[in-house]
C-alpha positions in Angstrom: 0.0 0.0 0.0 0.8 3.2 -0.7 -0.4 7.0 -1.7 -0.4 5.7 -5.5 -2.9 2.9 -4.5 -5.7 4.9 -3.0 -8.0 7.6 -4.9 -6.9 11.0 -5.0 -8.5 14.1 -5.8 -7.4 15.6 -9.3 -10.0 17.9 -10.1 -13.4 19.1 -9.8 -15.9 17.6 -12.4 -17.3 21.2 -13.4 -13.3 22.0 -14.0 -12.9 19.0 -16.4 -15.7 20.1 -18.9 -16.2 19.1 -22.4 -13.1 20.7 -24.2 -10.9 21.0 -20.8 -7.5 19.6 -20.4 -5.8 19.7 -17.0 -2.5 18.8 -16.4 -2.2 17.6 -12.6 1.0 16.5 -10.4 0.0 12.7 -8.2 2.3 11.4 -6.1 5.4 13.1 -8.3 3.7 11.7 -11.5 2.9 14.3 -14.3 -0.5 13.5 -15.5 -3.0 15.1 -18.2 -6.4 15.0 -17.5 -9.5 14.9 -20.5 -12.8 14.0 -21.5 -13.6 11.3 -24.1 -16.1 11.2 -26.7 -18.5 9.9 -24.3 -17.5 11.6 -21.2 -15.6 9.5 -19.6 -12.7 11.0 -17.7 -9.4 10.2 -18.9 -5.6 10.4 -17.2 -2.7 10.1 -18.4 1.0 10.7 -18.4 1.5 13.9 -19.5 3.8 13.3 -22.3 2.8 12.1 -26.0 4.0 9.4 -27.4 5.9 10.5 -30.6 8.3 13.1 -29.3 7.4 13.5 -25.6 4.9 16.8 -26.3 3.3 18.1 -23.5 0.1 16.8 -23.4 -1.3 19.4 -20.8 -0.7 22.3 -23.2 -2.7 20.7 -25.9 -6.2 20.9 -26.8 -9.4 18.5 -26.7 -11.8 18.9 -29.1 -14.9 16.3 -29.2 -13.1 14.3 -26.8 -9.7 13.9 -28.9 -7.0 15.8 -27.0 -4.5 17.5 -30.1 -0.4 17.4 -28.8 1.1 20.9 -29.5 4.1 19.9 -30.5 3.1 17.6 -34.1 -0.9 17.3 -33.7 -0.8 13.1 -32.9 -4.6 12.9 -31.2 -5.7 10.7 -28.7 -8.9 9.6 -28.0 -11.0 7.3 -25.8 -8.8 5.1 -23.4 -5.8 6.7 -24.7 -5.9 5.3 -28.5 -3.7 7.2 -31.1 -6.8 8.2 -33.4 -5.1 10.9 -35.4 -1.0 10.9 -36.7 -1.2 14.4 -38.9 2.0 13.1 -41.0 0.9 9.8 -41.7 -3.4 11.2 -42.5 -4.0 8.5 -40.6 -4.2 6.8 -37.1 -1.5 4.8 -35.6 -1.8 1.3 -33.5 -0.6 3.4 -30.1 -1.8 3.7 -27.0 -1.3 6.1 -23.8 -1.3 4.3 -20.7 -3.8 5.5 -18.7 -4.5 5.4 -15.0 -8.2 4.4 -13.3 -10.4 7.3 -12.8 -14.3 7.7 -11.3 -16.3 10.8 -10.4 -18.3 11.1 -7.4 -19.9 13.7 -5.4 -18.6 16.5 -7.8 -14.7 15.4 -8.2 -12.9 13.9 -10.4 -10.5 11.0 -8.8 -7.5 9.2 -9.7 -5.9 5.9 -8.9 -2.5 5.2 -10.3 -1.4 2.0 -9.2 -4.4 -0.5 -8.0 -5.0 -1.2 -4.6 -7.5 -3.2 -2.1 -11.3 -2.4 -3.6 -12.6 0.5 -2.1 -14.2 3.8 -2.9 -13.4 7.6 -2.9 -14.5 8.8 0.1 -18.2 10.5 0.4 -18.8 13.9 1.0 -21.1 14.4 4.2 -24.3 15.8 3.1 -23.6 16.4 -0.3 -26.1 18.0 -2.5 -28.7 17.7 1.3 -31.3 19.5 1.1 -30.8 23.0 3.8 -26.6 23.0 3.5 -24.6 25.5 1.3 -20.9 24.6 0.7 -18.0 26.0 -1.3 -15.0 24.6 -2.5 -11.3 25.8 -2.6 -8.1 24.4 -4.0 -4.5 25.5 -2.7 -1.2 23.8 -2.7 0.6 23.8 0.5 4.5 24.0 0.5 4.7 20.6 3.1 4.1 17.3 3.4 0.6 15.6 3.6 1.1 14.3 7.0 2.1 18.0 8.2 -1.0 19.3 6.2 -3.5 16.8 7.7 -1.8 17.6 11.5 -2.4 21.2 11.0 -6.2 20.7 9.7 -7.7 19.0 12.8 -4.9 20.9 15.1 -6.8 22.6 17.6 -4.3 24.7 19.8 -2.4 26.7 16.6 -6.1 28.7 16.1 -5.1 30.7 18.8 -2.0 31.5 16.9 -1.9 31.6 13.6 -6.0 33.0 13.2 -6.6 34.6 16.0 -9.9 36.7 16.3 -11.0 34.7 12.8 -11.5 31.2 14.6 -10.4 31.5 18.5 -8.6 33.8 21.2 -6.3 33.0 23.8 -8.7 32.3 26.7 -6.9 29.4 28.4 -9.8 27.6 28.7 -9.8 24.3 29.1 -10.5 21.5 27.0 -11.4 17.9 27.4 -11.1 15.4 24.6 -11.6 11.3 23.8 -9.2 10.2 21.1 -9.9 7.2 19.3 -8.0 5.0 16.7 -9.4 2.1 14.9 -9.4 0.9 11.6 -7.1 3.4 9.8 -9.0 6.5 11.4 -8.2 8.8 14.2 -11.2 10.5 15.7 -11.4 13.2 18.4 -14.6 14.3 19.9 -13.7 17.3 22.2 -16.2 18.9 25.1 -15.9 22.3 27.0 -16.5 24.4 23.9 -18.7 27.2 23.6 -18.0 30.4 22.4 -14.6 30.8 21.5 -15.1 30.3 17.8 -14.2 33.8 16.6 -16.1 35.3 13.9 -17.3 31.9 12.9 -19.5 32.4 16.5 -21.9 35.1 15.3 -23.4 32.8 13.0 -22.7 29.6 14.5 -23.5 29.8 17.7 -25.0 33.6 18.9 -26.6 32.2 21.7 -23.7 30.6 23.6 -25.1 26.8 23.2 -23.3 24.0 23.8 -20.3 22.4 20.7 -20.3 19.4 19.7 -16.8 19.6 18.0 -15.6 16.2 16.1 -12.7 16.2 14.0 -11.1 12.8 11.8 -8.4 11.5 10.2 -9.3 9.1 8.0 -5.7 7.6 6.4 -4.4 8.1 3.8 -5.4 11.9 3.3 -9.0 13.1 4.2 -9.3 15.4 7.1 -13.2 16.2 8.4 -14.0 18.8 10.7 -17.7 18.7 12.3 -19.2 21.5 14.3 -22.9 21.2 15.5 -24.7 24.0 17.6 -28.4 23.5 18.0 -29.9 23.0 14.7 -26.8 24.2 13.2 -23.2 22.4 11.5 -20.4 23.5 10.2 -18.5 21.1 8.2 -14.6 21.5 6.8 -13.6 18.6 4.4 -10.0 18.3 3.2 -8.4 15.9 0.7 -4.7 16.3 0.7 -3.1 15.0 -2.4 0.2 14.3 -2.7 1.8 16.4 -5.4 5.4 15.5 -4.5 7.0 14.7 -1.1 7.0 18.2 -0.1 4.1 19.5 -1.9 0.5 19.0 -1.4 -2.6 20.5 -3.3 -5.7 20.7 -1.1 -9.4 20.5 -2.3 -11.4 21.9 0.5 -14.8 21.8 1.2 -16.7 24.0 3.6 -20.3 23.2 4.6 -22.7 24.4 6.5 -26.6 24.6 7.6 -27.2 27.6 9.6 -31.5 27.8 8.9 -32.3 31.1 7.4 -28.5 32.3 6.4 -27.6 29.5 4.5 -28.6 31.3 1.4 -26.4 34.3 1.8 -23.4 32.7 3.8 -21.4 31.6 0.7 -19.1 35.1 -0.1 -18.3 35.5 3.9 -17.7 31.4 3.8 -15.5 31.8 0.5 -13.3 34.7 2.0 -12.6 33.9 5.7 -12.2 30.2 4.8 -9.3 31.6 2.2 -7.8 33.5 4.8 -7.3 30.7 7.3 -5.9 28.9 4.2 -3.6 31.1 3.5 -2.5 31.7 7.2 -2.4 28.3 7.4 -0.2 28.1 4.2 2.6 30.6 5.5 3.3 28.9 8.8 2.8 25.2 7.0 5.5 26.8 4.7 7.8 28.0 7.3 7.9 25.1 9.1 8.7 22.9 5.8 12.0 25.6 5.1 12.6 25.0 9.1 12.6 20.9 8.5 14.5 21.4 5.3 16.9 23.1 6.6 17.5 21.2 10.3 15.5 18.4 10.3 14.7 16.4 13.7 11.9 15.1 15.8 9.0 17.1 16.8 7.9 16.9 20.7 4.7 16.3 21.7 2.5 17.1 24.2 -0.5 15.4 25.9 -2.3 18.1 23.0 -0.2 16.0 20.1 -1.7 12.6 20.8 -3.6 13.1 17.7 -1.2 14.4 15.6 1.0 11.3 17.1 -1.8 8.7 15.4 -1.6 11.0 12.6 1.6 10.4 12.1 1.4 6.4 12.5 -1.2 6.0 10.2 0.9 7.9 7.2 4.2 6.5 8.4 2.5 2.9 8.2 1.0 4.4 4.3 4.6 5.3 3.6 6.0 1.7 4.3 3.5 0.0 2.0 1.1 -1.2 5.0 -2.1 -1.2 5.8 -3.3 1.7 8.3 -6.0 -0.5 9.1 -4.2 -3.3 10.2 -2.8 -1.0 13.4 -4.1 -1.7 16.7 -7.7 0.2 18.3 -6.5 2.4 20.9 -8.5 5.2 23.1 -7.3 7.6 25.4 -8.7 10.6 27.5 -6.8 14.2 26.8 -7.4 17.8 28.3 -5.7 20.9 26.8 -5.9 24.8 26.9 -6.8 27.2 24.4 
């Protein structure tokens, strides 16, 4: 096991339209991503055939992507259809990789692994929930990425007034791992959730605050208040070892504002992204430059089964196969 045999996130299905070609980075494989005559997506290595054009600054017309460099086209499943010198087709092939589409992405699978699905967007398309999506790439590792998504005591830090203040408040939480998935339920919460509290919670009510780590890459972030839920859904894809593009999803069902949440949503999710991107980046210059272990706290027992779960990824192994464990934490914040 490893990145290569799970699905991974390479675009959205709106972004690969009829005439679209993508050119994506998986797991330090250069791929090119179109639609074939019938709709089907298709990748591939992004590099033709004949004289190693790149694919990704081609052209698809009617599901045939043209190579800019001497016009061979390829069609569905990668088959040479179209050799401009010859005025005729050739008896060549791309390789291509798996792909499926669910829930409104497009996914990937480049080397094939145990049977198993993308993973399912909570409440997609529900009726009551708005969402918007964002895509970044992150100058770190996945593992770093998914530790910083579902890292509680940085808010204070790094977005401070946007998500939390420094209150010292303190914070309970059950940690569980079982069956390649780390999941933290915390309690004491209430209103220290920045800006994010005038709509989420105005009237002080208790959080319930759940965040997961489901291995190899999908962080989820659950927030429910009442009637209302707030929902952050990450899929860190590998671009190389030390990059990582990030499709984010932000969801929520807040009764009467879901309607006109979206632009506020869309701009103060972006800028805890792109906090969240300068200190991600710092530390991966930090590492680069003197690399050694991290210490942890009682606080980092999740980034700790975080870090497990990848390493065990990393080695070819199963993150499911590691032993159930649960243990009580407290923190302040």
């Amino acid at each position: 096991m490893s990145d290569a045999h799970y699905w991974m996130v390479a675009a959205e299905s709106r972004a690969l339209h009829a005439g679209a070609v993508i050119g994506r980075r998986i797991c330090n494989v250069a791929l090119v991503l179109y639609r074939d005559p019938d709709g089907t997506p298709i990748a591939a290595p992004d590099r033709c055939l004949h004289r190693c054009g790149k694919l990704s600054a081609g052209t698809a017309r009617r599901g045939v992507l043209k190579c800019p460099y001497h016009g061979w086209a390829y069609g569905a499943g990668g088959r040479v259809v179209a050799i401009p010198s010859e005025d005729a087709a050739g008896p060549f092939r791309l390789p291509v990789y798996e792909t499926c589409e669910r829930d409104g992405y497009v996914y990937v699978r480049l080397d094939r692994g145990v049977e198993s699905a993308p993973f399912a967007m909570p409440h997609y398309r529900a009726r009551g929930f708005g969402r918007v999506r964002l895509v970044n790439v992150f100058e770190n590792t996945v593992t770093n990425c998914a530790e910083n998504f579902v890292d509680v005591p940085h808010t204070v830090s790094v977005h401070p007034g946007i998500f939390r203040q420094a209150r010292a408040e303190k914070i309970n939480a059950t940690v569980a791992v079982e069956r390649g998935e780390v999941r933290v339920e915390y309690f004491g919460e209430r209103t220290n959730l920045g800006w994010f509290a005038f709509a989420l919670n105005p009237r002080g009510l208790p959080v319930r605050h759940i965040d997961r780590f489901i291995a190899p890459n999908i962080t989820h972030v659950r927030y429910e208040i009442g009637r209302s839920v707030f929902l952050i859904t990450s899929q860190s894809v590998p671009e190389t070892a030390t990059r990582t593009r990030v499709h984010t999803e932000l969801a929520w069902r807040l009764g009467a504002l879901t309607p006109f949440a979206a632009p506020f949503v869309r701009i103060q999710g972006q800028r805890v992204i792109d906090q969240d991107k300068r200190v991600l980046a710092d530390q991966m210059d930090v590492i680069a430059d003197r690399p050694g272990p991290f210490i942890d706290t009682s606080a980092d027992l999740i980034h700790a089964h975080i870090h497990a779960l990848r390493a065990a990824v990393e080695a070819g192994e199963d993150p499911a196969a590691l032993p159930s464990q649960r243990s009580n934490i407290e923190f302040y914040v």
